[in-house]
N, C-alpha and C positions, 0 to 999 in steps of 0.2 A: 469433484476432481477426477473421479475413474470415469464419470461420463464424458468430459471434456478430453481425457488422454483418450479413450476409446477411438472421438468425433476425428483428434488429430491424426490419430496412426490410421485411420479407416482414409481421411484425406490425400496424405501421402503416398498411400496404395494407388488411390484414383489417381494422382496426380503421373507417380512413373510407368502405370500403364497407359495415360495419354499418351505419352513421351515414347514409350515401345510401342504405340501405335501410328505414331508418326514417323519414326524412324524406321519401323515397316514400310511404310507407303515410301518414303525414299532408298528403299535400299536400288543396288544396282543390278539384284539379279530377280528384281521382280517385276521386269518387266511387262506390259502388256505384249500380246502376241496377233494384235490385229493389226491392220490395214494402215492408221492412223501411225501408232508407234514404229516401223517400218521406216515410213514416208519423215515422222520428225529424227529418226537417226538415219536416213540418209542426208538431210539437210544438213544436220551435225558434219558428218561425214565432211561432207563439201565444203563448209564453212574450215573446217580444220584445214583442208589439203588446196583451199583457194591460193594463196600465196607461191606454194609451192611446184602446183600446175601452170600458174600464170609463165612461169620461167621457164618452164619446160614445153609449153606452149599447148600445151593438154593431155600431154605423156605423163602417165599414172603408173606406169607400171613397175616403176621401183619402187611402188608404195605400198608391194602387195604383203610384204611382212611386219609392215607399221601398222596397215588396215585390219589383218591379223587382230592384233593386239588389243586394238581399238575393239572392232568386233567383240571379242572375248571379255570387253568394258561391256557391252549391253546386254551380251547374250546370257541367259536363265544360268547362275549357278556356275558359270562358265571361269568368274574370280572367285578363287578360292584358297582360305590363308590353309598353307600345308601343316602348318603348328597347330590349328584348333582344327583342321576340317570342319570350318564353318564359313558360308557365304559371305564376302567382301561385302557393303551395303556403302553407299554417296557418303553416310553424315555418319562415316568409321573413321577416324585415325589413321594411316594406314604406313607403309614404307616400302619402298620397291628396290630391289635390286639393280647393283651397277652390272651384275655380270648375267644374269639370266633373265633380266627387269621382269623375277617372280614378285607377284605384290602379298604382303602381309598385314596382319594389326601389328600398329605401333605396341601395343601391350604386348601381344606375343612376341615380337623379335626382340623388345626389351628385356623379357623373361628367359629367350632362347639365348640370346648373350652371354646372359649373366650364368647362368647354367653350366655353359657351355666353358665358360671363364672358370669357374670354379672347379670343375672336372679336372680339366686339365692341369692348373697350378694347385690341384690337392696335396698337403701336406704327404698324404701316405705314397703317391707315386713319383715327388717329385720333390728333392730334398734342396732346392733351390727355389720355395715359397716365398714371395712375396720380391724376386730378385729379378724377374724379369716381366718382360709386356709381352703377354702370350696373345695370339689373336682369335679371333672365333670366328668358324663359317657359316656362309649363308648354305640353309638346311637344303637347301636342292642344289646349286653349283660348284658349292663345297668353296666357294669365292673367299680369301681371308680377308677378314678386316681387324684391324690394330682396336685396341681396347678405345682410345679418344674415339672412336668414329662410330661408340656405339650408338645410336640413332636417340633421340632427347625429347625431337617436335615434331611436328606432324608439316611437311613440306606438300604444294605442290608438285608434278613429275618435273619441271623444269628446275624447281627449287627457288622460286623469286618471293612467293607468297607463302606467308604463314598463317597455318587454319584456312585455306581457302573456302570461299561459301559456297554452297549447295545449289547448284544454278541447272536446273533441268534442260537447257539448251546446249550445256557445256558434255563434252565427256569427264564419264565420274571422277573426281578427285585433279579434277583440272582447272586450272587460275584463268583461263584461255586468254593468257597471252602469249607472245609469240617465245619459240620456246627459245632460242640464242646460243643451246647449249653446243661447243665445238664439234666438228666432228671425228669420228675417228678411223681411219688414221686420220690425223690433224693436218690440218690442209691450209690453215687459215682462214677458212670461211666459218658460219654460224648455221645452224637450221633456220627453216623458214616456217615448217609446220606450226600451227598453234600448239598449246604444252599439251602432250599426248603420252601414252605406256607407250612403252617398248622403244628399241633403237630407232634412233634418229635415220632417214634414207639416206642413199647417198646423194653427195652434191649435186647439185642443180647447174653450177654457176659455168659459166664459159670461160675458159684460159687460154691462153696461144701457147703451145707446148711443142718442142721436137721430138723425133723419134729416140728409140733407146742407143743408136747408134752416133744419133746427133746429124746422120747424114742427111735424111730430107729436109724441105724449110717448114719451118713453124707453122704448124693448122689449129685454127680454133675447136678447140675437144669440149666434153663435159669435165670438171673439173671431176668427176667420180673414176672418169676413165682418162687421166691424161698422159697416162702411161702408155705407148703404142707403140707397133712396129711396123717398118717401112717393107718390110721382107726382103729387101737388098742382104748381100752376105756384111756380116758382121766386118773381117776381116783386121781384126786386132791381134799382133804377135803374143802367141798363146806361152806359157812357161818354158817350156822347151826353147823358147828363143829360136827354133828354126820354120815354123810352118805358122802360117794364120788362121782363123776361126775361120770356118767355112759354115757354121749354123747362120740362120736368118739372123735381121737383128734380133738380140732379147738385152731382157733385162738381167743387172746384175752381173758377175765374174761368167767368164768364158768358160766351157766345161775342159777337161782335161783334153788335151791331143789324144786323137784316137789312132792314129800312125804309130809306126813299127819300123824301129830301128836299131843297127849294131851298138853296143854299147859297153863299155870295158867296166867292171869292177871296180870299188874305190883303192883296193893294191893293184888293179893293174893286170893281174896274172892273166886274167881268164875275161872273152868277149861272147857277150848275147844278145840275141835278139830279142828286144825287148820294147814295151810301150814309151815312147816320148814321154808319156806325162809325171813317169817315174824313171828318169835318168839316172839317180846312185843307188847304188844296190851292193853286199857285201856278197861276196865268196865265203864258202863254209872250212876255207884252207885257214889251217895257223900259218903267222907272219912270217917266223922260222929267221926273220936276220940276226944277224949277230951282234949283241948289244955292245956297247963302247969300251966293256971288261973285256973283253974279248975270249971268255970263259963259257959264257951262255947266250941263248936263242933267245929273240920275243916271243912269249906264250899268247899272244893277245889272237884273235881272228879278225880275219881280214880290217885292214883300218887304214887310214890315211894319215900322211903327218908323217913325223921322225917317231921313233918307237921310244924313245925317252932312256932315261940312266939304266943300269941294275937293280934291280929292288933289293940285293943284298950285299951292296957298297953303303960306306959310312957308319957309323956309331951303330950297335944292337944291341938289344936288353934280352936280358935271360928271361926264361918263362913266368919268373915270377914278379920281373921289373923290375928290382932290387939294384942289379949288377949290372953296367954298361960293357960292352967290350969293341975296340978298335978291332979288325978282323979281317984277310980277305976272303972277297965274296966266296973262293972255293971251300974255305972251312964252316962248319955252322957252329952257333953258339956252345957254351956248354953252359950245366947249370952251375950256380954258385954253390948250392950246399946249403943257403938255410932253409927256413921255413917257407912254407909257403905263404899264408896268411891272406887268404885269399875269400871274401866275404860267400859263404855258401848259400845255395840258395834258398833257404831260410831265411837268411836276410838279419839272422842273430849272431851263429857264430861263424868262428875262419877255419880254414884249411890246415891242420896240422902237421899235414907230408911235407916232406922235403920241399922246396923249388920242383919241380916234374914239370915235362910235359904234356898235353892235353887237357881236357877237361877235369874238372877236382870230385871227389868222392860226392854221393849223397852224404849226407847231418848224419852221423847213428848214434848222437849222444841222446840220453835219458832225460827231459824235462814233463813239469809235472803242467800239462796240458788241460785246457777249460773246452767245454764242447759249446758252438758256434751259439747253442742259446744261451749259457752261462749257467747253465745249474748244478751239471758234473764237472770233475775233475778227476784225472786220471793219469797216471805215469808210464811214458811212453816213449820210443824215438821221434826225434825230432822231425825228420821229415814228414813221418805218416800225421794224416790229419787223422783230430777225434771227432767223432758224430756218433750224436746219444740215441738212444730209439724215442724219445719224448715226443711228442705229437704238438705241432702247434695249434693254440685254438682260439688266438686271434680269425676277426669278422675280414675277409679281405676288404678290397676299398669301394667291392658293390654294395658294401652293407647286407651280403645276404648269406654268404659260407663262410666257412670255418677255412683257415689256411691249411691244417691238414701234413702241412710238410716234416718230417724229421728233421730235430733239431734246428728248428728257425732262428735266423738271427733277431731276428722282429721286423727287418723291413721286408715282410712279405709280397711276395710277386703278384702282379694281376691278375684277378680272377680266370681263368682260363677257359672257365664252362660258356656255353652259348646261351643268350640270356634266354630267347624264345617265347617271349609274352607276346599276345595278341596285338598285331598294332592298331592304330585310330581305325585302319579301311576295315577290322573284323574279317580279311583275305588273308592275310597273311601274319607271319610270324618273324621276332628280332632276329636278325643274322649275329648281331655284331654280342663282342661278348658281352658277359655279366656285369652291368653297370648299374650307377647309383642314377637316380631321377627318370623324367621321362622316357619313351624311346624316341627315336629319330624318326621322323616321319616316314609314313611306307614311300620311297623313290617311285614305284610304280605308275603308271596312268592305265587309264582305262579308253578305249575307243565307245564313245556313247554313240549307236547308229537311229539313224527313223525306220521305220519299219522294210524301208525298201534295201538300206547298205549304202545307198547313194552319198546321204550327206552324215558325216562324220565330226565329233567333236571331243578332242583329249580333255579328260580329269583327272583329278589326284585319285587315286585306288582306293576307293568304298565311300566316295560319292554318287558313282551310279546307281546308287539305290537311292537318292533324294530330288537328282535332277533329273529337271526334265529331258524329256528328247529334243534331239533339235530341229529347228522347223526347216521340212524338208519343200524346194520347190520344185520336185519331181509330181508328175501327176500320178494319182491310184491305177497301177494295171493290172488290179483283181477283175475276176470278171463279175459280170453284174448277177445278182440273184434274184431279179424278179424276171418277167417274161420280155422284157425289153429287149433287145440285139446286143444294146452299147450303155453303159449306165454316163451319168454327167459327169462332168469333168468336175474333178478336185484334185487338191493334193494329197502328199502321203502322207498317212497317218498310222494309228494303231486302231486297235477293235474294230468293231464292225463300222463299214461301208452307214453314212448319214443316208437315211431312210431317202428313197429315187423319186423325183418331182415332174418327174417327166408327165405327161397326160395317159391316162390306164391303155386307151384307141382299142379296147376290147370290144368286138360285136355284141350287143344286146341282141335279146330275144325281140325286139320292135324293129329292129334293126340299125338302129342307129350308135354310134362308136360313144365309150365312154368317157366323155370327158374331165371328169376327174381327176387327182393326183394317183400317180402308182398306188396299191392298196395291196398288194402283196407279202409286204411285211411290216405286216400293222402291230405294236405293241398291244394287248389285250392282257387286262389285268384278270388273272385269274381265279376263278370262285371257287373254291376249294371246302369239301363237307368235313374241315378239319375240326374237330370240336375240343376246347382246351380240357385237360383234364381236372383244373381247378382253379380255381384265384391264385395259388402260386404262381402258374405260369404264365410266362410272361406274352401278350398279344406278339405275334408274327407278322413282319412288313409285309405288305400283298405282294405277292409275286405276277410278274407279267409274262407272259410267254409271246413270245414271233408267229403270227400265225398271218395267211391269208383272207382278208377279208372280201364276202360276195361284193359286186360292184351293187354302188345303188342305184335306187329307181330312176328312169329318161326323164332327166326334165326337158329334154327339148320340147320349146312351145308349140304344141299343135291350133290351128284356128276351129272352135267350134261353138257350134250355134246354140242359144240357152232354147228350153222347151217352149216356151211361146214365142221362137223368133222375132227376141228386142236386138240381142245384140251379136256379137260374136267375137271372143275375146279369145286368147291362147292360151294353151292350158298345159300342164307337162304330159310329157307323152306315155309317162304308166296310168295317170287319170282323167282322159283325156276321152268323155263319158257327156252326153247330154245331159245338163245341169240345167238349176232352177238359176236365173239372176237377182229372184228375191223383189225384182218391180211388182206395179198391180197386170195384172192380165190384156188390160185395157182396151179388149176387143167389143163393137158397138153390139148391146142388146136386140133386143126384137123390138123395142120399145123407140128404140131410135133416138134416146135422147138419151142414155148411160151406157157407161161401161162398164166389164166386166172387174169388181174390185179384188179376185180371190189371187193371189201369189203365183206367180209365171206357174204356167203349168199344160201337161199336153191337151194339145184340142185338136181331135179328129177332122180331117178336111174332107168335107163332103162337095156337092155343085154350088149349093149357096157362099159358101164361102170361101169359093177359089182363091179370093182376091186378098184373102190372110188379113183379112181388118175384123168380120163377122165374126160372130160368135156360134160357137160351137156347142153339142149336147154337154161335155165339162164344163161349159161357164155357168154363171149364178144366174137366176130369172131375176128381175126389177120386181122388187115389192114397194116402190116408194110412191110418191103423191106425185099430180105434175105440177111442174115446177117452171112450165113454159110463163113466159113475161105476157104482163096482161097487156090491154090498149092501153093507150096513155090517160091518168084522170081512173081507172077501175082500181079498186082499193082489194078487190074479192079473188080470193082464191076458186081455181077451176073445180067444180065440183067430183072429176073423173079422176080416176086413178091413171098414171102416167100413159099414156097414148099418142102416136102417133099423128100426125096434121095439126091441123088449128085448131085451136077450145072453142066451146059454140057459145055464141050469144048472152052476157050478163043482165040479167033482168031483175037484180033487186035496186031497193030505195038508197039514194045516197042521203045523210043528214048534214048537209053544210050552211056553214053563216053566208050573209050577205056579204054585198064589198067594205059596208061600214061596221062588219062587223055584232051587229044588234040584232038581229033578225035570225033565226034556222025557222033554213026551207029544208025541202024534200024535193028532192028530184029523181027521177028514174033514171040510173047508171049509166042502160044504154046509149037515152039521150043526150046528157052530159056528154059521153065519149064520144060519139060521131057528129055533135053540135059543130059548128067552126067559130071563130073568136066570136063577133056578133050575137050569134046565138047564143054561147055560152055567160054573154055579158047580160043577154035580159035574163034567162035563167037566173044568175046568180042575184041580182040585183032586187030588193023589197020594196022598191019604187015609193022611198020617204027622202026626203030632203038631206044633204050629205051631212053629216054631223061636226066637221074636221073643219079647225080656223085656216083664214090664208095668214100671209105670211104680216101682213096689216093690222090683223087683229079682229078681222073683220070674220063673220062664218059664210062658208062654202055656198052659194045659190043653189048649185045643179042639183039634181035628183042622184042619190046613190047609186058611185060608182068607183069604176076603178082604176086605179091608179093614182098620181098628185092630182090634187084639185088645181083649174084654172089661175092665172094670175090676174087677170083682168077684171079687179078688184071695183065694181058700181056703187058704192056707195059713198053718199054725196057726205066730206068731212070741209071744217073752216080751215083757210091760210092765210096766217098771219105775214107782217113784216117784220124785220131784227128788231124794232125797238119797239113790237107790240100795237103800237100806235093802228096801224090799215088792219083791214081783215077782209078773206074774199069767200066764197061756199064755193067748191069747184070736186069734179071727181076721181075717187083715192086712187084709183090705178095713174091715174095723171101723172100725180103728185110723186106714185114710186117711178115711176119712168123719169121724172125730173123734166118733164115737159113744160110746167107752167109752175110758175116762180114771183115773189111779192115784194117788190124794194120799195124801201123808204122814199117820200119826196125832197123837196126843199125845205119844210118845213120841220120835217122830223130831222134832218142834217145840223140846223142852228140852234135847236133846243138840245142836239146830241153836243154843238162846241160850246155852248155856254156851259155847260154842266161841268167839261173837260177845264177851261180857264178857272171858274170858281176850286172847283180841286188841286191847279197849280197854285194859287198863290196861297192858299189854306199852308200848303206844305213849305213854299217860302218866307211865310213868318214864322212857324216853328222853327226852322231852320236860323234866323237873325236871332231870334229868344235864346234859342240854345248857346250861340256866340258869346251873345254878351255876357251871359251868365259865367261862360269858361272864362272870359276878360278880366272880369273881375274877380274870381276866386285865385286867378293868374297874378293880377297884383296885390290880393292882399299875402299872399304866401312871398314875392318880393319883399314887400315892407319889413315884414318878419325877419327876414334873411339877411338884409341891410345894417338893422340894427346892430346885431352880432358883429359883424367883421369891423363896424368902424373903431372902436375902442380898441384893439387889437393892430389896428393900421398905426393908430400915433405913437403908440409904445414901441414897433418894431419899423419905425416908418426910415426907409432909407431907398435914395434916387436908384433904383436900378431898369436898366433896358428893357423895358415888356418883351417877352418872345411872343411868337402868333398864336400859342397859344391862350393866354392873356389875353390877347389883342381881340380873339373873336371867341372866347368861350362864353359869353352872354348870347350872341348871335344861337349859339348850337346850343346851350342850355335851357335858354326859354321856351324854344318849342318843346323839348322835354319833358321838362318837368310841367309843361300843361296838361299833356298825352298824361301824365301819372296823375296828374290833381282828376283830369274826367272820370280816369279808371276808379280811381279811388271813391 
């Protein structure tokens, strides 16, 4: 069982590191950086913005903060959730923003929500828990969203598909269909781009729109820009109601009149010159008329209208409100006399003076007083507050200090220190205060450059240490460090310059230029007399150093002749030396009939052998036999050792047979050899009778010789005729020539057709014998056969119609059943 649980959990390891290896190979910032991956996100590209260009008729250029976006979808490292500081990948989750369209994981901004939700509606800072829908921002825009809109599923950017699949043709996390989404400001059109990051462009679409004044006639616009103006004067009566807008058309309310004119006061008194756009204006004089009592002035400043009653006609109440009194305005109230009772601002007891006027006393009565956190008590006047020295030591609501305050009431205030923890980028530090949970992501970006400055790409703060640079297509303008003028053209990059492929064109000491690759700064791995100081330490990588390497040796092919001038082959030009070609020598001997066998080699040219075939004091002497071809018919070897001209004269015995064979003779070689046919046929011949049959059967007449024997065969053989009868003596060559020939007479003809009649009828009475015999063994197998059926006819005998077969099956049975009686 521990082995089986072992095999399981070892599997499941295999199984979700596949799975993190595959989700590697599609994340979206791991881009390839050649040639290839390039060329298939620009086809992406295209394919997205196809729609959208069609309309515009190949005007792209409103596209440039959409392409943005997209870009920052391919590029290394480029999406990045600001919650993890970790790289966005194709087959993540993800969520984007409506107001900064930053993309996140669905799991982080899930978490960053809820977080962020609970902060806020925390019991200790906010005594209205659970009473309202607080909202939570997105961590880079600060954008609010209501608690229902916390994100749930994982959307395409258009929002039509759920879970979209992983489609290497599409941009990451795109459904690629067309996106629909309105735009904004709302126009009533739809996007045309395929589902893409980032804001939607502006409209594409064509409208017939007037100007802002409404006074030119309607032109077809982009619906982006349908907004325009005719630059004619606006000329709409401005506030003032005296003068018109003199700006071009625009959009929206007219601006204020910017004219100057006299303009009276809202009483009247006093005129200024003043702006039209602000017509009423007060005077800082009091009104001073005389109000309807006829006792007193209006206190009011400057104002318009009737100045209204006295303020001190009608009903008045004493200071303490108790006592009404009927009055005129020139007398003022008096008090009544009683108390005042008038709530102090303690908020417990009342005013014990008289009715009076003005404000009421401070409390100075004695109550026995609890201090704000409730542990002391203390007898005191009323108004003064008591506060204890006690220290509170409640956690505030980071969870991390003590509150600290004298005399707390318990709902202690905010932590007020700065929190200062390190955040995700390790750059920086918390600004914000002392808080409970994560911190808020560093806001910061970083400008990531290529080596040159040129090309430029923002991250979140303290991703620049993971991603890469961005692929810059400025070309390298370092200058080159081997001896070249100009090095090859590449791009910019970082570290050292890829080693120069140019050809070296350095003079050699042969003179010839070297064509090799640059060699100037050759890696060489270095040999170093380090000796370890024991099996503890650990072996060291070889190190390589930059060094100049000598050019190598001219191969240019030079043509040069090998030492026994056979051939002449090219050779390179540092060994470029008279050589052996390894043939034989093959220059003719003294001997005049060999050559030299020893290995190419030099041979001094003296007069004899101008002519470069001869041989020379280096070649080999002939020690061999001669080997010159004899006459024809001489079987013997020349007795001389190899020499020049003709061999002399063979003078031994040949021992050969005759032409049949039987007989050895001896003959003298020479003679044999210069004999002619004739001669050599009586020579060979032992003058006996040939031994060999002709083709008859007969033997040969001639005297021993050569070749086929004769056909003309003389010996006298008998010829008969076909039926033996005649016979004639005549001779055998005749007879094979088929010259003379022996036919039967008349006689032999009649004795030949009697013989032939007697053996036909022989064969015709066997033939009648044989019949009859079958005739008969024919009827007696009837008879038999008869018997049977008749006893059987009168028992079932009744008239019916014979069919044909009835009618002839005796016809077709009889010869039948004969054919079986002979078999049988």
């Amino acid at each position: 069982l521990s082995s089986l649980k072992k095999f399981d959990e070892i599997k499941k390891a295999n199984q979700a590191a596949a799975k993190k290896l595959v989700g590697d190979q599609l994340s979206s910032s791991s881009e390839d950086d050649d040639e290839d991956a390039e060329v298939k996100q620009g086809k992406i590209l295209d394919k997205t913005f196809t729609i959208y260009t069609s309309q515009t008729d190949g005007d792209a250029s409103d596209l440039e903060r959409t392409r943005q976006y997209m870009n920052e979808a391919f590029q290394s490292g480029a999406m990045t959730c600001l919650i993890c500081i970790a790289s966005v990948k194709r087959n993540q989750a993800v969520w984007s923003c409506c107001g900064c369209f930053c993309i996140f994981h669905l799991v982080c901004i899930q978490k960053w929500a809820k977080d962020s939700l609970f902060l806020v509606s925390s019991p200790l800072t906010d005594d209205d828990f659970g009473k309202k829908d607080y909202p939570w921002p997105c961590p880079k825009c600060r954008f609010e969203y209501k608690r229902s809109e916390t994100p749930s599923r994982y959307y395409c950017y258009c929002g039509k598909v759920e879970n979209p699949a992983v489609d290497p043709w599409l941009v990451p996390h795109s459904c690629g269909q067309i996106c629909e989404r309105e735009f904004k400001p709302s126009c009533g059109h739809k996007c045309l781009l395929l589902c893409h990051p980032g804001p939607c462009p502006p409209c594409p679409k064509m409208v017939t729109t007037s100007c802002h004044c409404k006074k030119a006639k309607p032109v077809p616009r982009r619906c982006s820009a349908k907004e325009w103006s005719c630059r004619l004067p606006c000329g709409r009566t401005l506030l003032c109601g005296q003068h018109a807008c003199e700006n071009p058309c625009h959009a929206g309310d007219c601006q204020p009149c910017p004219r100057v004119s006299k303009q009276r006061c809202v009483c009247g008194r006093q005129t200024a010159e003043r702006l039209c756009a602000s017509p009423q204006w007060q005077c800082d004089q009091v009104c001073g008329k005389c109000l309807p009592c006829g006792n007193h002035t209006c206190e009011q400043v400057c104002h318009a209208g009737p100045c209204g009653d006295c303020p001190r006609s009608g009903k008045r109440s004493c200071p303490c409100g108790k006592t009404k009194f009927t009055l005129p305005c020139t007398e003022d109230v008096p008090t009544c006399g009683d108390s005042c009772d008038k709530v102090l601002e303690c908020g417990i007891h009342k005013c014990s003076q008289r009715c009076h006027r003005g404000p009421c006393e401070i409390c100075r009565q004695e109550v026995e007083k609890q201090c704000r956190c409730g542990k002391h008590t203390k007898r005191m006047p009323c108004h003064k507050p008591y506060l204890c020295e006690t220290k509170c030591t409640k956690i505030r609501d980071c969870q991390k200090h003590q509150c600290r305050r004298k005399c707390c009431s318990g709902n202690c205030p905010p932590c007020d220190q700065v929190c200062g923890r390190t955040l995700g980028c390790r750059n920086h530090k918390c600004p914000s205060g002392c808080h409970r949970g994560s911190c808020n992501p560093c806001p910061e970006t970083v400008d990531v450059k290529c080596n040159c400055g040129k090309t430029v790409i923002k991250v979140p703060c303290g991703r620049e240490r993971t991603i890469k640079p961005p692929k810059c297509k400025q070309l390298c303008s370092r200058p080159p460090t081997c001896h070249h003028p100009t090095q090859e053209k590449h791009y910019c990059h970082f570290g050292r310059c890829p080693p120069c492929r140019q050809p070296c064109q350095k003079t050699l000491t042969c003179g010839h230029l070297c064509p090799v690759s640059c060699h100037d700064q050759a890696l060489v791995k270095q040999t170093g007399s380090h000796q370890s100081a024991g099996p503890w330490e650990q072996p060291s990588e070889p190190a390589f150093i930059q060094t100049a390497l000598p050019c190598p040796p001219c191969e240019v092919p030079i043509p040069v002749e090998c030492l026994g001038q056979h051939e002449v082959s090219p050779l390179p030009c540092h060994s470029a030396n008279p050589y052996s070609c390894k043939r034989f020598c093959g220059r003719l001997l003294d001997c005049q009939n060999h050559t030299c066998m020893k290995e190419c080699h030099h041979v001094t040219k003296l007069n004899s052998n101008a002519d470069g075939k001869k041989a020379g004091p280096e070649c080999s002497q002939c020690e061999e036999e001669c080997t010159k071809p004899r006459p024809a018919g001489c079987p013997h070897r020349c007795v001389l050792p190899c020499h020049p001209g003709d061999c002399p004269s063979c003078l031994q015995m040949l021992k050969i047979k005759c032409h049949c064979k039987l007989s050895v003779l001896y003959v003298e070689c020479l003679k044999l050899t210069c004999a002619d046919l004739k001669e050599k046929e009586l020579l060979i011949s032992c003058r006996n009778q040939c031994p060999k049959e002709l083709p008859c059967g007969h033997r040969c007449k001639e005297i021993c010789h050569s070749g086929g024997c004769p056909l003309n065969c003389s010996q006298k053989v008998k010829l008969r005729c076909l039926c033996k009868r005649l016979k004639k003596e005549v001779q055998c060559s005749k007879i094979q020539e088929g010259q003379v020939s022996l036919e039967c007479d008349a006689l032999c003809k009649e004795m030949k057709r009697k013989a032939h009649e007697i053996k036909e009828a022989e064969a015709k009475a066997a033939l009648e014998e044989e019949k009859r015999r079958q005739q008969a063994e024919l009827e007696a197998f009837e008879n038999r056969l008869k018997g049977r059926r008749k006893n059987k006819r009168r028992r079932d005998e009744v008239e019916v119609e014979q069919s044909s077969w009835q009618k002839y099956k005796n016809l077709i049975m009889l010869p039948v059943f004969g054919v079986a009686v002979v078999m049988v």
